[in-house]
C-alpha positions as CSV (number, residue, x, y, z in Angstrom):
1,X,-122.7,4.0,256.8
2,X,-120.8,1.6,259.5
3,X,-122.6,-1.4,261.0
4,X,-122.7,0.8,264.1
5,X,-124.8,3.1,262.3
6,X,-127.1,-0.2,261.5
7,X,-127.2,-1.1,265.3
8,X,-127.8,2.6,266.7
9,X,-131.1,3.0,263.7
10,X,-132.1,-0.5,265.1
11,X,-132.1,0.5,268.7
12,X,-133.7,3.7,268.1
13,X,-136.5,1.7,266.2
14,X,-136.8,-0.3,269.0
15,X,-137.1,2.5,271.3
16,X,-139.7,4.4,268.6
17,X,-141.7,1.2,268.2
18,X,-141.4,1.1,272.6
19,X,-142.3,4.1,273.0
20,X,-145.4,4.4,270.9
21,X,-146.9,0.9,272.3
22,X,-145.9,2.0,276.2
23,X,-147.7,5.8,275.5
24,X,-150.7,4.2,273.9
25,X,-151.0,1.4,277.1
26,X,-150.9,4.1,279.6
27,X,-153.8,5.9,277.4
28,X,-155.8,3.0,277.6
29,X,-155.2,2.8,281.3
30,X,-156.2,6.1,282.4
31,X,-158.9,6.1,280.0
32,X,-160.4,2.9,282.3
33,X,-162.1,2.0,279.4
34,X,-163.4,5.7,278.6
35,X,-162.6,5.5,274.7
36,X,-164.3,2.0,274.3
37,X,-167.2,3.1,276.1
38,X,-167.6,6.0,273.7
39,X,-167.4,4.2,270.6
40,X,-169.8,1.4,272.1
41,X,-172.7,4.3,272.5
42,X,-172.3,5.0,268.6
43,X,-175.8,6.1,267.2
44,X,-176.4,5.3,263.6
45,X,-174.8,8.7,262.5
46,X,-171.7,7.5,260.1
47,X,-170.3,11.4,260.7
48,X,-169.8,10.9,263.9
49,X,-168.5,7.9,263.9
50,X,-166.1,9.2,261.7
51,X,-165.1,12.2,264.1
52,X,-165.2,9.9,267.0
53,X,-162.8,7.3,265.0
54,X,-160.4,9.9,264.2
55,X,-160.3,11.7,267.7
56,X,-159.9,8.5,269.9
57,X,-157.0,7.4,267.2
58,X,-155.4,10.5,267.3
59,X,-155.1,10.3,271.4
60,X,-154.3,6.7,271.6
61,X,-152.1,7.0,268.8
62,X,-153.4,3.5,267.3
63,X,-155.6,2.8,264.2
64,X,-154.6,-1.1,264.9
65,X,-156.6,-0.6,268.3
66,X,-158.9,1.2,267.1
67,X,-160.1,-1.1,264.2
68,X,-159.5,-4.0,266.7
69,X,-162.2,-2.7,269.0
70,X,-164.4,-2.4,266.3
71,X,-163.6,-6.1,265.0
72,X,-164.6,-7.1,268.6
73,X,-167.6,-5.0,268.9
74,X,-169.3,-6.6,265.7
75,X,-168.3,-9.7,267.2
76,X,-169.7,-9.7,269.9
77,X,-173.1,-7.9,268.9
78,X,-172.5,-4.8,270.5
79,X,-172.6,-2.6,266.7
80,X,-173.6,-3.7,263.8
81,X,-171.6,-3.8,260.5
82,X,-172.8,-0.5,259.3
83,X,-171.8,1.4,262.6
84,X,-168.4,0.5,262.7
85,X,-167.3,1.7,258.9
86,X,-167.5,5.5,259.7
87,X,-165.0,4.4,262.5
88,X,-162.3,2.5,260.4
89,X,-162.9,5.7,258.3
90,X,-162.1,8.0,261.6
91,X,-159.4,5.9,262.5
92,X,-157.3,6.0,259.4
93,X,-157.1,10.1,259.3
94,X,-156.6,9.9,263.4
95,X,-153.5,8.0,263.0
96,X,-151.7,10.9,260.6
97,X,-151.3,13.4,264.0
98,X,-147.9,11.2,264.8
99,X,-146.6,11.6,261.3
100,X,-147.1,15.6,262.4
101,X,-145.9,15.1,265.7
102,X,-142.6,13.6,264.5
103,X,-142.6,16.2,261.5
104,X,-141.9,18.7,264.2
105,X,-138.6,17.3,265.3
106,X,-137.2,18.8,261.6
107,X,-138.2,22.3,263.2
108,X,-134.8,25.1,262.4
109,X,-135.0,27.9,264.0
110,X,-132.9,30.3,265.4
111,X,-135.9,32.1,267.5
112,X,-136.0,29.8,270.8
113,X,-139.6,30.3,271.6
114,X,-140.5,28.5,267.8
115,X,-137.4,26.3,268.9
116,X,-139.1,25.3,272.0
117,X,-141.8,23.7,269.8
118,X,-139.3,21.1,268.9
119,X,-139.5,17.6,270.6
120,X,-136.3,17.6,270.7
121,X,-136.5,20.5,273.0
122,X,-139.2,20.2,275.1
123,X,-139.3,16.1,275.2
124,X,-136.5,16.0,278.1
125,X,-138.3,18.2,280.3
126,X,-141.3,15.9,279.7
127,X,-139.4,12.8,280.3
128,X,-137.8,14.4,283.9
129,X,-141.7,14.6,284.9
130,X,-142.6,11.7,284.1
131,X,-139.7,9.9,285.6
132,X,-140.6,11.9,289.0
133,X,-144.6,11.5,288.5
134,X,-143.8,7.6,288.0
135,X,-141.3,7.1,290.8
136,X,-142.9,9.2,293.2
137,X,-146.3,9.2,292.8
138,X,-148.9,7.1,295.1
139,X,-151.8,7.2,292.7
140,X,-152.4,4.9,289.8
141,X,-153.3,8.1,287.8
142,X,-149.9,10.0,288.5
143,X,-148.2,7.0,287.4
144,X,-150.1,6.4,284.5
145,X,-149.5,10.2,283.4
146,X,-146.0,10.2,284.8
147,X,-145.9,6.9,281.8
148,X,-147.5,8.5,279.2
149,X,-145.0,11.1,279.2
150,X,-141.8,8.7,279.4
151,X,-143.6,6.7,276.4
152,X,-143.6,9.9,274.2
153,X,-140.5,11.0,275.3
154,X,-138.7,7.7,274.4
155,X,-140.9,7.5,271.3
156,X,-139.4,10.9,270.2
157,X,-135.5,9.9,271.4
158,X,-136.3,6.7,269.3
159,X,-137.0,8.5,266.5
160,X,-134.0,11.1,266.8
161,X,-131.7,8.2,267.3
162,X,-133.1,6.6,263.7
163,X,-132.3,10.2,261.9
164,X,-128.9,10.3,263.1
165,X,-128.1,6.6,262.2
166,X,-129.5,7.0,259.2
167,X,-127.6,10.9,258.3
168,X,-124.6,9.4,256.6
169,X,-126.6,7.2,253.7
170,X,-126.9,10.9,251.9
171,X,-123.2,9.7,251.3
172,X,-124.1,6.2,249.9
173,X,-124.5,5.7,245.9
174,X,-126.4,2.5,246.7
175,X,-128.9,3.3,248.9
176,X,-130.0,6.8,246.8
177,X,-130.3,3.8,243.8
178,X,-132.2,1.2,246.0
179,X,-135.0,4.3,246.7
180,X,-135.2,4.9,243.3
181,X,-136.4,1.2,243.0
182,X,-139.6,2.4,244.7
183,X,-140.6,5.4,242.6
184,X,-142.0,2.5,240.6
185,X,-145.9,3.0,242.1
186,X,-146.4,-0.7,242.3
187,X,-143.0,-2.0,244.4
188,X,-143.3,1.4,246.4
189,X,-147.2,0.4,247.5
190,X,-145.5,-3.3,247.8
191,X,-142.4,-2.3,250.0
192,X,-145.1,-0.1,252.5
193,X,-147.7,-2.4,252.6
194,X,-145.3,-5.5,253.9
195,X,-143.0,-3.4,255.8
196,X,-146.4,-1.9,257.5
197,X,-147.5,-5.2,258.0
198,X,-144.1,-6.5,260.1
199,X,-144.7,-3.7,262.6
200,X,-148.1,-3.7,262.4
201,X,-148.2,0.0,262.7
202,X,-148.6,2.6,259.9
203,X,-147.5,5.3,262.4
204,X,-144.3,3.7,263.2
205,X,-143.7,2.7,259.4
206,X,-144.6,6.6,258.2
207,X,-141.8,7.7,260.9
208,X,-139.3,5.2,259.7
209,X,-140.0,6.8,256.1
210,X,-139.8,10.3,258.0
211,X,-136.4,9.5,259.5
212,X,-135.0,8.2,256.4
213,X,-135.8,11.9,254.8
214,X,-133.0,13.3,256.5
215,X,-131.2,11.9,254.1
216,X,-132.1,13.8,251.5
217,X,-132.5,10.3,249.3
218,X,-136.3,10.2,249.4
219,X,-138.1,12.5,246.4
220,X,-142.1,12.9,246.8
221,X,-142.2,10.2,243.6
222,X,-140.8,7.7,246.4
223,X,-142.5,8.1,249.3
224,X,-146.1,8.8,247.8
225,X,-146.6,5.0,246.8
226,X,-144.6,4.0,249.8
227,X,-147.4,5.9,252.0
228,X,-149.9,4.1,250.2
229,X,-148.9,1.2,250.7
230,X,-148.6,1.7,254.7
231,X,-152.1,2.2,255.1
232,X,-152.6,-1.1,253.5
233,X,-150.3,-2.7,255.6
234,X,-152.0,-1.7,258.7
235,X,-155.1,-3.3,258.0
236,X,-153.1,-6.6,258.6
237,X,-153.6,-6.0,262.1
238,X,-157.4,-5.9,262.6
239,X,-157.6,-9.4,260.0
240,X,-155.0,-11.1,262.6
241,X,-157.9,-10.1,265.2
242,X,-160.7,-11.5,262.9
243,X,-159.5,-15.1,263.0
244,X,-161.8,-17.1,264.7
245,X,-164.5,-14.9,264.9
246,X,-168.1,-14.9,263.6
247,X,-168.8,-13.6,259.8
248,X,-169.6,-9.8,260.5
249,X,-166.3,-9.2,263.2
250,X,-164.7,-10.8,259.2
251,X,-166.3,-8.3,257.3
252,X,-165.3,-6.0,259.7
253,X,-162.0,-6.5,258.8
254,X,-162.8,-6.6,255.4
255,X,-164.4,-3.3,254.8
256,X,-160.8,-2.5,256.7
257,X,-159.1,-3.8,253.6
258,X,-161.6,-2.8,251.2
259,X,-161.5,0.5,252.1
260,X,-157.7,1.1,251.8
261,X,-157.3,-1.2,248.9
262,X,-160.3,0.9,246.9
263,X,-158.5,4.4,248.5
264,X,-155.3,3.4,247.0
265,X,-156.3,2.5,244.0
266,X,-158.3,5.9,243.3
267,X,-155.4,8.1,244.6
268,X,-152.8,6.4,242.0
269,X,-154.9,7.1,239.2
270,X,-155.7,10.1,240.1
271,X,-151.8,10.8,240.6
272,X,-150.5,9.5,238.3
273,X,-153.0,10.6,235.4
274,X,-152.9,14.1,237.0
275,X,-148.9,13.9,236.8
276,X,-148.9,13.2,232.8
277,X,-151.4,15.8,232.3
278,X,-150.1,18.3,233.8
279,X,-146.5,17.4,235.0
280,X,-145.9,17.8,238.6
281,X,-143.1,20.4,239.3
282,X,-142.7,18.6,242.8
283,X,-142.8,15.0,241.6
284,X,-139.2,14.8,241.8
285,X,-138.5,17.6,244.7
286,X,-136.6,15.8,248.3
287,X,-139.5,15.2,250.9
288,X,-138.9,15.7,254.0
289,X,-140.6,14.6,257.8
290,X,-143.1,17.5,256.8
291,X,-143.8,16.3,253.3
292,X,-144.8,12.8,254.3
293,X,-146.9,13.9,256.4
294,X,-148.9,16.4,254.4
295,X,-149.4,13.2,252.2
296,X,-150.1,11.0,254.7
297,X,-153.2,13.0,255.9
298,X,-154.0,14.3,252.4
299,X,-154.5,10.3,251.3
300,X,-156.6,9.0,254.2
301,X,-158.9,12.8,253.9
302,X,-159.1,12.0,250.4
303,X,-160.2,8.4,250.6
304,X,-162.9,9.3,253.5
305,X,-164.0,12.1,251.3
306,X,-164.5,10.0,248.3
307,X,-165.4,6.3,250.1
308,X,-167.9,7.9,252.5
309,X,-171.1,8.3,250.3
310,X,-170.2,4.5,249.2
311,X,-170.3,3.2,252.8
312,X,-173.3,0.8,252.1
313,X,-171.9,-0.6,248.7
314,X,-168.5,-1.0,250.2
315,X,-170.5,-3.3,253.4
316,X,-172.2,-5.0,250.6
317,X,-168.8,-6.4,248.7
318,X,-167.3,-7.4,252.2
319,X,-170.7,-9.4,253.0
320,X,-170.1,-11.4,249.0
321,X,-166.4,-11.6,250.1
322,X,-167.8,-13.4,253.2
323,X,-170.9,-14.8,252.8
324,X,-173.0,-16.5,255.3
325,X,-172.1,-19.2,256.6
326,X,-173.9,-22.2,257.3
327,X,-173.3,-22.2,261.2
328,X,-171.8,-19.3,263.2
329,X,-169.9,-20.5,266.0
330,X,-171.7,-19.3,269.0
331,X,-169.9,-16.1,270.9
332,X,-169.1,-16.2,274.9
333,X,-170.5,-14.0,277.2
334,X,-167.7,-11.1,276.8
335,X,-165.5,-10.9,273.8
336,X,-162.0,-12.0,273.7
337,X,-160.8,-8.9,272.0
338,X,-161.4,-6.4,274.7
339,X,-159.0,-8.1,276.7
340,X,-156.3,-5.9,275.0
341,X,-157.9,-3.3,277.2
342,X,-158.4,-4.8,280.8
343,X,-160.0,-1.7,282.5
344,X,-162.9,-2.0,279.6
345,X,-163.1,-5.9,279.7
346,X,-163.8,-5.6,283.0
347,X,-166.7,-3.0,282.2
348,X,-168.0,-5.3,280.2
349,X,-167.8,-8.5,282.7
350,X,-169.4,-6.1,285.2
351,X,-172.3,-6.0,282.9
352,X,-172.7,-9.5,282.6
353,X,-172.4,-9.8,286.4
354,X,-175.5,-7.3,286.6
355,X,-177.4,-9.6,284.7
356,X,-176.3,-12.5,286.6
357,X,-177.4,-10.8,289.9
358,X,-181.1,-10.2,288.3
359,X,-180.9,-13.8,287.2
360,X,-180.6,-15.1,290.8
361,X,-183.0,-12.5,292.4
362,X,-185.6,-13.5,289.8
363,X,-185.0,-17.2,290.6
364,X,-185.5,-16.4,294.5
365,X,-188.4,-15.0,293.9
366,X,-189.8,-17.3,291.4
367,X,-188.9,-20.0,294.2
368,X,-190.8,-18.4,296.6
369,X,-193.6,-17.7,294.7
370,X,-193.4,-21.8,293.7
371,X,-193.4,-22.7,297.3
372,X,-197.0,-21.6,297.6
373,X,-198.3,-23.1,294.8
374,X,-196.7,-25.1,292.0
375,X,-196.1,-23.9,289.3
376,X,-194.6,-26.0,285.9
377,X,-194.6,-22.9,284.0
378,X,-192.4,-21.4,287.0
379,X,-190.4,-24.4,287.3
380,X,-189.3,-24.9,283.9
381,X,-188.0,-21.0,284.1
382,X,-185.8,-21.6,287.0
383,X,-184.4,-24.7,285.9
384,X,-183.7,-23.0,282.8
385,X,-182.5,-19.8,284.8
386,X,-180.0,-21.8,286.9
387,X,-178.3,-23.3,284.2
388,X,-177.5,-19.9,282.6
389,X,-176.2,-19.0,285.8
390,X,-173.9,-21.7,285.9
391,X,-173.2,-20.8,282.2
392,X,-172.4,-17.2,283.8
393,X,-170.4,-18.3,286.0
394,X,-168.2,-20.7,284.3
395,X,-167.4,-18.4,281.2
396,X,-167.2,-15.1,283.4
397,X,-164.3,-16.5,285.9
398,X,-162.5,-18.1,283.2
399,X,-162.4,-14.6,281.3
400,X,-161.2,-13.1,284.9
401,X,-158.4,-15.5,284.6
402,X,-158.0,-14.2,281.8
403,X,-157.6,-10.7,282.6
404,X,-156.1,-11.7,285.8
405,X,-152.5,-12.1,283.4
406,X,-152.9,-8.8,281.8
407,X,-151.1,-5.7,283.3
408,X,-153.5,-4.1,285.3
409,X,-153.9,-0.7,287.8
410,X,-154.5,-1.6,291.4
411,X,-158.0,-0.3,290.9
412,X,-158.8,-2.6,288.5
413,X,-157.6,-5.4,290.4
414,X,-159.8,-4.6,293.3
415,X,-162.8,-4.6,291.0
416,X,-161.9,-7.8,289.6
417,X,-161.8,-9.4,293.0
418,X,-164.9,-8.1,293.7
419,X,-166.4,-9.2,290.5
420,X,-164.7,-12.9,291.0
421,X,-166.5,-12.7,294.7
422,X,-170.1,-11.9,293.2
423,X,-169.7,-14.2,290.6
424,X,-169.8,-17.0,292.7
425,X,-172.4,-15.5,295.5
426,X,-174.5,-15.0,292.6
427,X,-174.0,-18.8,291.1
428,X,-174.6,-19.9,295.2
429,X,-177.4,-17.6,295.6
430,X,-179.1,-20.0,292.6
431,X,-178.2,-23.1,293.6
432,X,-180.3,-22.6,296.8
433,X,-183.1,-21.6,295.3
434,X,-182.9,-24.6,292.9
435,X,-182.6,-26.7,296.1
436,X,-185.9,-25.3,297.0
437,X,-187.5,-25.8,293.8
438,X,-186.7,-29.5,294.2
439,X,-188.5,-29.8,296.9
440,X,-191.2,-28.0,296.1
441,X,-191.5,-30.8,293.1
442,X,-191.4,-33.7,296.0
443,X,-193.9,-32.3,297.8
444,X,-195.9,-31.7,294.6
445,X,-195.4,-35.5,292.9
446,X,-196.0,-36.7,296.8
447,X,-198.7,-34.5,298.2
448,X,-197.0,-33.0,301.1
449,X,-198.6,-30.2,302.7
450,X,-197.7,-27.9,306.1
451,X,-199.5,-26.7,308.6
452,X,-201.3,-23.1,308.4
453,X,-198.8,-22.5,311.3
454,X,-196.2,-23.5,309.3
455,X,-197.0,-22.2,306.0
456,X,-197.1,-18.8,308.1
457,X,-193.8,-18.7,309.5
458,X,-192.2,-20.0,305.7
459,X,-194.2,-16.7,304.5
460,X,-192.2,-14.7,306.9
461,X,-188.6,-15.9,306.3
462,X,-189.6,-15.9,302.6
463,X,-190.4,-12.4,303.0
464,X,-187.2,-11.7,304.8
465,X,-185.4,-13.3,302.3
466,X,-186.7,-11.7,299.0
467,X,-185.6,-8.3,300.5
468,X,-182.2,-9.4,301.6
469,X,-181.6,-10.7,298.3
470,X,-183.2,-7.6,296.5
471,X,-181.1,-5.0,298.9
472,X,-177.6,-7.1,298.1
473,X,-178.6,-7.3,294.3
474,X,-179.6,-3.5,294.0
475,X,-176.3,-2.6,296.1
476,X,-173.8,-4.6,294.0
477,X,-175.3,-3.4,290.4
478,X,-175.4,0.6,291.8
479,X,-172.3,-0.1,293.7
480,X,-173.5,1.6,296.6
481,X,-171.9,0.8,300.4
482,X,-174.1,2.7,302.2
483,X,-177.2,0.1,301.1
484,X,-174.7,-2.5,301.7
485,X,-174.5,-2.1,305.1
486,X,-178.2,-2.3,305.3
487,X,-177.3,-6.2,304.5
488,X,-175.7,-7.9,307.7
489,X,-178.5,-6.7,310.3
490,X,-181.3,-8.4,308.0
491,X,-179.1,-11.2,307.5
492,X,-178.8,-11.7,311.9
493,X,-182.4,-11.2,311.5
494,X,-182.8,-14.1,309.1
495,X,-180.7,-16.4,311.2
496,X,-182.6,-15.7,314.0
497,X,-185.6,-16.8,312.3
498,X,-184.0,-20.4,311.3
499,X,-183.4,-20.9,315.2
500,X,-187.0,-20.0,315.8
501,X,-188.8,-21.4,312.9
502,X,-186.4,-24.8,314.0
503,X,-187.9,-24.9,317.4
504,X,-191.0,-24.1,316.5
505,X,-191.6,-27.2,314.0
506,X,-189.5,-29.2,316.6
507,X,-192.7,-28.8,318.9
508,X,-195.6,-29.5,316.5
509,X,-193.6,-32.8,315.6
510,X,-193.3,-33.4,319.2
511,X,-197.1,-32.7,319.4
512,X,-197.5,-35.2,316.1
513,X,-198.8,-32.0,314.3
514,X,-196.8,-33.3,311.1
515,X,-194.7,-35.8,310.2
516,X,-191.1,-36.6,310.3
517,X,-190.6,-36.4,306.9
518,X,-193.0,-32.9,307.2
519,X,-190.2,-31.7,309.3
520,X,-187.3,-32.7,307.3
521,X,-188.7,-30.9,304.1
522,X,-189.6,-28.1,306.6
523,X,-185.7,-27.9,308.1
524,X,-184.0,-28.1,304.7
525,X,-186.1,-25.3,303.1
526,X,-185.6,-23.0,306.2
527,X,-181.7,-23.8,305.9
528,X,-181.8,-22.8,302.1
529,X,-183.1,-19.5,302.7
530,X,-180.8,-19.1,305.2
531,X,-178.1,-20.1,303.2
532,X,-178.7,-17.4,300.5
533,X,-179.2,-14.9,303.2
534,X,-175.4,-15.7,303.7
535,X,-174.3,-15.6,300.2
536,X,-176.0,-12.1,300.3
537,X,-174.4,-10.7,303.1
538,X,-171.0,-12.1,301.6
539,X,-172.0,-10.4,298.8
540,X,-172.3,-6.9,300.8
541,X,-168.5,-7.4,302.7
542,X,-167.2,-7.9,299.8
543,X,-169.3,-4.2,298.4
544,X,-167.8,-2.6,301.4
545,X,-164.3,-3.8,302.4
546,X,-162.9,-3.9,298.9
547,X,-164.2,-0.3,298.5
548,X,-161.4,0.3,300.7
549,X,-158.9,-2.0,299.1
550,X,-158.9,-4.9,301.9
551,X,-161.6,-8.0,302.1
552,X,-161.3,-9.1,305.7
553,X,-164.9,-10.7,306.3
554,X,-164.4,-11.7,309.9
555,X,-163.0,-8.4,311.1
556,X,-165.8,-6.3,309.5
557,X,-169.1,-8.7,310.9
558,X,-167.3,-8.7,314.6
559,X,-167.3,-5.0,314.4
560,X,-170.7,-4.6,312.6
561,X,-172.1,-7.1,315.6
562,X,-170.5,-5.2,318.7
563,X,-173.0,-3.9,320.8
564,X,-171.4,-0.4,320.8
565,X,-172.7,-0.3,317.1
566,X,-175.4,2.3,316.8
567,X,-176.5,2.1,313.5
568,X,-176.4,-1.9,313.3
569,X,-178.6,-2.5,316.5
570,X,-181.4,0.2,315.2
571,X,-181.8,-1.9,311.4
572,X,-181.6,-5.5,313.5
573,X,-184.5,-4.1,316.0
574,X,-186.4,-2.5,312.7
575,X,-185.9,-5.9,311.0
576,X,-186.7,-7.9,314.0
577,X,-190.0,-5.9,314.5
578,X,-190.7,-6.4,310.4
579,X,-190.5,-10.1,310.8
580,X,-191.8,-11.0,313.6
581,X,-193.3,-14.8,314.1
582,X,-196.2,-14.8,315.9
């Protein structure tokens, strides 16, 4: 063993550990979320969440992730502590299909079609696609498939580079002596659990331990407690993600820990005792890639199998090992934690913009409704609705920043530039209406009343408004264009009416029909509807022209307004006829 062989098992651990992170990225990205979204709709049924825990692992190739997601569900509310154990469960035997992918690289063979089963065989023809699917192809999801193939095939050459660097310590006295260190159960579980902990991957430690097999150095007596320990390790991972959140996203991570700590335990005695009774023929046979992985599964199967009926007990010991608290620190809008999976954070920001949009419509028409007749009841709701929607907006565009600086498909930009759009509409679209509350309130505390006339032609604009505001809503939440281009003619209707309703009260103050401050109440509440009658139709560009990747808002209206415009001229006249002043 020459310090070239150290340097060639260090790059191919660097090109293993590569691998495995780049293939389980590009997962995530073509998922869009997908995998999150499926774990997030978990019933109560610990089974399932079991099966669902193990088959998401098993394609993303991540427990960490995994059990992160479910750290930042319980976080944020989204499942509650009892949902996300049969997950952690699902998780740990998902993340035993690499140890039986890599197993396969060991495959000898002199019949090619059983050879073809090899990585090593076919992983070259996968990584030729993937190059061409990458470098050629114009669609995010080619390139995210063309990636998932060059992040297994590198994963795979990482890990044949690691077994031929490490072929020659068969050779070497003093490593076959520093193995046998770790047939002691308790430095074997130590050595796994910290070197699991470094990588922070029990997939990538199991294949280290796989590619040191070749050596021949490593008996089952070795690498059992050194398995045992890896799946330890890994739980370091979802206690990193735990810091700084609320109680149950710490318990999350506790039953984590609990659950591999307690599965450990029970699998050494039952081992070991089983070993003295009955002596093991194997316990001192070579493992090989094939062997670790048989006991890899056979440990996490066992500990789900045994743990399962003692779910609850096992949720009750993480709540004494972190009791209540005092004071919870209160969450933000969207959880930190899904930002290790963009296309799903922005899911979940989308979901908070829906809200925001209902917030603003149900301010409108609360405004509306006010402007008839006072209401405290009313006002106190708006006032308290506005300052959750500058709440909503202040957390939500910080989190876009956010995401913003993650690595993200050019589909998911779009969306987030439409989201960042709304976000503000939405915030401006409240501000108006809480411009007309306060006026409402000066006319209340003063006495200030319109004209019938007046009052009339308010009711109309007001009418006008509350369905441009419900149309843009409706059209951003469903995402749908063709509603969206409903928007602009209503909106030229609207500004038609400011420029009519203007003149109009320009002539009863002529007349001295009302007074001058009548009129200035009267022209500020006429320009804050048709204020958010603009916010709404920027609201329905942005719907439209980023549905086909561009945003340019002046192009779109002059083309929308030309006369030759069939479709637009038939809604303004059908809007125009709707709200007519008489």
């Amino acid at each position: 063993m020459t310090i070239f062989n150290l340097l060639t098992f260090i790059g191919g651990l660097a090109m293993f550990l590569f691998g495995m992170s780049y293939m389980g990225t590009s997962l995530e990205k073509i998922g869009g979320g997908k995998f999150e979204s499926v774990l997030e709709k978990m019933t109560n049924n610990r089974i399932k969440g079991v099966l669902l825990g193990a088959g998401i692992t098993a394609i993303i190739q991540s427990s960490s992730a995994v059990t992160v997601m479910a750290v930042g569900f319980v976080n944020s509310g989204i499942m509650g502590l009892h949902q996300v154990i049969g997950i952690i469960m699902g998780a740990n035997i998902g993340t035993t299909i690499t140890a039986w992918i890599l197993s396969l690289t060991n495959i000898s063979s002199t019949n090619i079609i059983l050879s073809m089963f090899k990585p090593t065989s076919f992983t070259p023809i996968l990584a030729v696609i993937g190059v061409i699917m990458f470098m050629a192809g114009k669609k995010d999801k080619v390139k995210d498939i063309g990636s998932i193939l060059l992040g297994f095939s590198v994963l795979i050459f990482g890990m044949t580079t690691m077994t031929t660097a490490v072929e020659p310590l068969k050779e070497v006295k003093a490593f076959t002596d520093l193995l046998t260190m770790f047939s002691n159960p308790l430095l074997g579980v130590l050595f796994g659990a910290v070197l699991t902990a470094i990588i922070q991957s029990s997939s990538a430690s199991v294949g280290i331990l796989q590619a040191l097999a070749i050596t021949g150095s490593i008996s089952v007596s070795t690498a059992f407690p050194i398995i045992l320990g890896q799946n330890i390790g890994t739980c370091i991972t979802a206690i990193l993600s735990s810091i700084g959140a609320n109680k149950n996203a710490k318990r999350t991570a506790t039953v984590h820990l609990l659950f591999n700590v307690i599965g450990v335990g029970l699998a050494m005695t039952l081992f070991y005792s089983a070993n003295a009774i009955f002596k093991f023929s194997f316990y001192n046979d070579t493992a090989n890639a094939a062997n670790i992985a048989i006991m890899h599964t056979l440990f996490n199967v066992f500990a789900t199998v045994v743990l399962f009926p003692f779910a609850a007990q096992i949720e009750k010991l993480a709540c004494l090992i972190v009791p209540d608290s005092k004071k919870e620190k209160e969450n933000g809008l969207v959880d930190e934690k899904f930002l290790m999976t963009p296309s799903y954070a922005l899911d979940k920001v989308k979901e908070k913009c829906d809200k925001m949009g209902m917030l603003a419509k149900t301010n409108v028409e609360l405004c509306l409704d006010i402007l008839k007749k006072y209401s405290h009841n009313k006002d106190e709701i708006i006032s308290k609705n506005e300052k959750k929607l500058d709440k909503y907006e202040d957390e939500l565009e910080t989190y876009l920043v956010k995401i913003n600086s993650m690595d993200m498909s050019n589909y998911d930009s779009i969306r987030l530039s439409k989201l960042s759009h709304s976000i503000s509409n939405f915030e401006r679209i409240g501000d108006y209406g809480a411009n007309i509350l306060k006026i409402k309130r000066r006319m209340h505390d003063k006495d200030i009343h319109f004209t019938r006339d007046a009052n009339d032609e308010l009711n109309v604009m007001g009418r006008a408004v509350k369905e441009i505001v419900e149309k843009s809503i409706n059209a951003f939440i469903t995402d749908d264009i063709d509603a969206a281009r409903e928007i602009e003619p209503l909106e030229q209707v609207i500004d038609n009416l400011k420029n009519e309703l203007r003149a109009k009260h320009a002539k009863r103050l002529q007349n001295n029909e009302c007074t001058i401050e009548n009129g200035m109440i009267f022209f500020d509440i006429i320009n804050s509807y048709e204020r958010i009658a603009d916010h709404c139709s920027n609201l329905a560009v942005c719907i439209i022209e980023l549905s086909k990747g561009s945003y340019q808002t002046h192009a779109y209206l002059k083309s929308v307004k030309s006369s030759n415009n069939k479709s637009f001229m038939e809604l303004f006249e059908e809007y125009l006829h709707k709200y007519k002043v008489n």
